[in-house]
C-alpha positions in Angstrom: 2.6 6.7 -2.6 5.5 5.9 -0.7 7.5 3.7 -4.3 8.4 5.6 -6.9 9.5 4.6 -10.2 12.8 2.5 -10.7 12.6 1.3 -6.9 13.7 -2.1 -6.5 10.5 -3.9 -4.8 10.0 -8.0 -4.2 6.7 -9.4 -4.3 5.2 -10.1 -0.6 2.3 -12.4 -1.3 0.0 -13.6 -4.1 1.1 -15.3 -7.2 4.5 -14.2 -7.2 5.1 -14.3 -4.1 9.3 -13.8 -3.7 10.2 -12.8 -6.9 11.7 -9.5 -7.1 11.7 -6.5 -9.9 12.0 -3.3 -10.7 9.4 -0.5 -11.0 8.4 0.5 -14.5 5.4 3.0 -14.1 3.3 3.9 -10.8 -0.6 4.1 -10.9 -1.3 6.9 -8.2 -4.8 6.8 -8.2 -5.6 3.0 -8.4 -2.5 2.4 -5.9 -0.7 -0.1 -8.3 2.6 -0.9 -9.7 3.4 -2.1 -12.9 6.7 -4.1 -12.7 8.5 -5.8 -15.9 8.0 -9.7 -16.0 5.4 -9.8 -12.5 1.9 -10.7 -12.4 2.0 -11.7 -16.7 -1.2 -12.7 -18.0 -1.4 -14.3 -21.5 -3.3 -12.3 -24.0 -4.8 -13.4 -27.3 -4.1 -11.8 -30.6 -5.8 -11.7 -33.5 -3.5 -11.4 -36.9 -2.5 -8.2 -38.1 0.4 -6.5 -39.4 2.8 -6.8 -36.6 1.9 -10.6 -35.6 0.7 -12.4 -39.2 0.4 -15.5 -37.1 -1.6 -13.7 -34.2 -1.2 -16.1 -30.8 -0.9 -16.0 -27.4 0.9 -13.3 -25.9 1.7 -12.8 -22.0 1.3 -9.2 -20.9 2.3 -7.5 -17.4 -0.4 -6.0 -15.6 -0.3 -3.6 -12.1 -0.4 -5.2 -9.2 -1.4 -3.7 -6.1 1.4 -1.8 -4.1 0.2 -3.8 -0.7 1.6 -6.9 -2.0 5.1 -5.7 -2.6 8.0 -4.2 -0.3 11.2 -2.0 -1.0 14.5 -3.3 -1.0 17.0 -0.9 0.8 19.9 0.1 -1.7 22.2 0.1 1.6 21.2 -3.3 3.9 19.9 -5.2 0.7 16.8 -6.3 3.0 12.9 -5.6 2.6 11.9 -2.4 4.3 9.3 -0.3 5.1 9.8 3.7 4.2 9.6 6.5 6.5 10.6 9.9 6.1 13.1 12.4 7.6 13.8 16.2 7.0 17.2 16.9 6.1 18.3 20.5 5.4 14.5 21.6 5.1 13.9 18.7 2.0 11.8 16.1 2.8 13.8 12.6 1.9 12.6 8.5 2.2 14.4 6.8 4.4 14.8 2.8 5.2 13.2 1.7 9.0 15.6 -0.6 9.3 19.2 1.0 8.9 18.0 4.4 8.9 19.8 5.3 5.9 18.3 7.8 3.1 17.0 6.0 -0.5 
Protein backbone atom coordinates (compact mmCIF):
# COMPACT_ATOMS: atom_id res chain seq x y z
CA UNK A 1 0.00 0.00 0.00
CA UNK A 2 1.24 3.06 -1.22
CA UNK A 3 -0.05 5.39 2.57
CA UNK A 4 1.64 4.69 5.36
CA UNK A 5 1.03 5.66 8.83
CA UNK A 6 1.01 9.39 9.84
CA UNK A 7 0.45 10.54 6.04
CA UNK A 8 -1.75 13.37 5.84
CA UNK A 9 -4.68 12.05 3.46
CA UNK A 10 -8.31 14.04 2.59
CA UNK A 11 -11.26 12.08 1.96
CA UNK A 12 -12.09 11.86 -1.99
CA UNK A 13 -15.69 10.67 -1.95
CA UNK A 14 -18.31 9.05 0.31
CA UNK A 15 -19.58 10.39 3.54
CA UNK A 16 -16.82 12.58 4.27
CA UNK A 17 -16.16 13.53 1.28
CA UNK A 18 -13.37 16.83 1.75
CA UNK A 19 -12.56 16.45 5.09
CA UNK A 20 -9.00 15.85 5.72
CA UNK A 21 -6.98 13.70 8.54
CA UNK A 22 -4.24 12.04 9.50
CA UNK A 23 -3.42 8.31 9.41
CA UNK A 24 -3.60 6.40 12.63
CA UNK A 25 -3.14 2.66 11.73
CA UNK A 26 -3.03 0.88 8.06
CA UNK A 27 -5.02 -2.35 7.42
CA UNK A 28 -2.71 -4.15 4.76
CA UNK A 29 -4.71 -6.90 4.04
CA UNK A 30 -8.28 -5.49 3.90
CA UNK A 31 -6.71 -2.21 2.10
CA UNK A 32 -8.22 0.28 4.68
CA UNK A 33 -7.24 3.23 6.77
CA UNK A 34 -8.22 4.02 9.94
CA UNK A 35 -8.05 7.87 10.40
CA UNK A 36 -8.90 9.86 13.81
CA UNK A 37 -12.46 11.64 13.72
CA UNK A 38 -13.45 10.04 9.72
CA UNK A 39 -16.11 7.73 8.92
CA UNK A 40 -17.47 7.77 13.06
CA UNK A 41 -20.19 5.52 13.68
CA UNK A 42 -22.17 5.70 17.06
CA UNK A 43 -21.87 2.68 19.14
CA UNK A 44 -24.09 1.52 22.08
CA UNK A 45 -22.85 0.72 25.45
CA UNK A 46 -24.12 -1.11 27.99
CA UNK A 47 -23.04 0.12 31.76
CA UNK A 48 -20.00 -1.06 33.27
CA UNK A 49 -17.20 0.15 35.15
CA UNK A 50 -15.74 2.62 32.88
CA UNK A 51 -19.22 4.20 31.64
CA UNK A 52 -21.87 3.69 34.87
CA UNK A 53 -24.35 5.52 32.59
CA UNK A 54 -23.52 3.25 29.38
CA UNK A 55 -24.87 5.51 26.13
CA UNK A 56 -24.12 6.19 22.83
CA UNK A 57 -20.68 6.35 21.84
CA UNK A 58 -19.30 7.28 18.21
CA UNK A 59 -16.40 5.12 17.12
CA UNK A 60 -13.98 5.51 13.99
CA UNK A 61 -13.86 2.76 11.71
CA UNK A 62 -11.36 2.01 8.39
CA UNK A 63 -12.36 3.29 5.45
CA UNK A 64 -11.20 2.02 2.31
CA UNK A 65 -7.84 3.53 0.98
CA UNK A 66 -9.73 4.21 -2.63
CA UNK A 67 -11.68 6.86 -1.21
CA UNK A 68 -8.83 8.95 0.13
CA UNK A 69 -5.70 10.84 -1.50
CA UNK A 70 -2.26 12.17 -0.06
CA UNK A 71 -1.56 15.56 0.57
CA UNK A 72 2.06 16.52 -0.68
CA UNK A 73 4.16 17.87 2.44
CA UNK A 74 5.87 20.26 -0.36
CA UNK A 75 2.81 21.76 -2.90
CA UNK A 76 0.11 21.27 -0.13
CA UNK A 77 -2.15 19.66 -3.00
CA UNK A 78 -3.79 16.09 -3.35
CA UNK A 79 -1.43 13.70 -5.18
CA UNK A 80 -1.05 10.51 -6.38
CA UNK A 81 2.41 8.54 -5.27
CA UNK A 82 4.96 7.21 -7.43
CA UNK A 83 8.23 5.98 -6.76
CA UNK A 84 11.93 6.81 -7.69
CA UNK A 85 15.33 5.19 -6.81
CA UNK A 86 17.65 7.52 -5.24
CA UNK A 87 21.15 6.24 -4.21
CA UNK A 88 19.91 2.46 -4.62
CA UNK A 89 16.80 3.15 -1.74
CA UNK A 90 13.59 2.96 -3.06
CA UNK A 91 11.60 6.46 -1.95
CA UNK A 92 7.68 7.87 -2.54
CA UNK A 93 7.53 10.62 -4.41
CA UNK A 94 4.59 13.26 -5.29
CA UNK A 95 3.33 13.14 -9.37
CA UNK A 96 2.79 16.48 -9.25
CA UNK A 97 5.96 18.42 -8.04
CA UNK A 98 8.17 15.51 -8.16
CA UNK A 99 9.41 16.06 -4.82
CA UNK A 100 10.30 13.06 -2.30
CA UNK A 101 7.58 12.37 0.89
Amino acid sequence: MKIKKGDKIKVVYGKDKGREGSVDNVYTRSNKLLIQGINLYKKHIKKNEKMPQGGVVEVPRPIEAAKVMLICPKCKKTTRIGYAIVKDRKVRICKKCKSKI
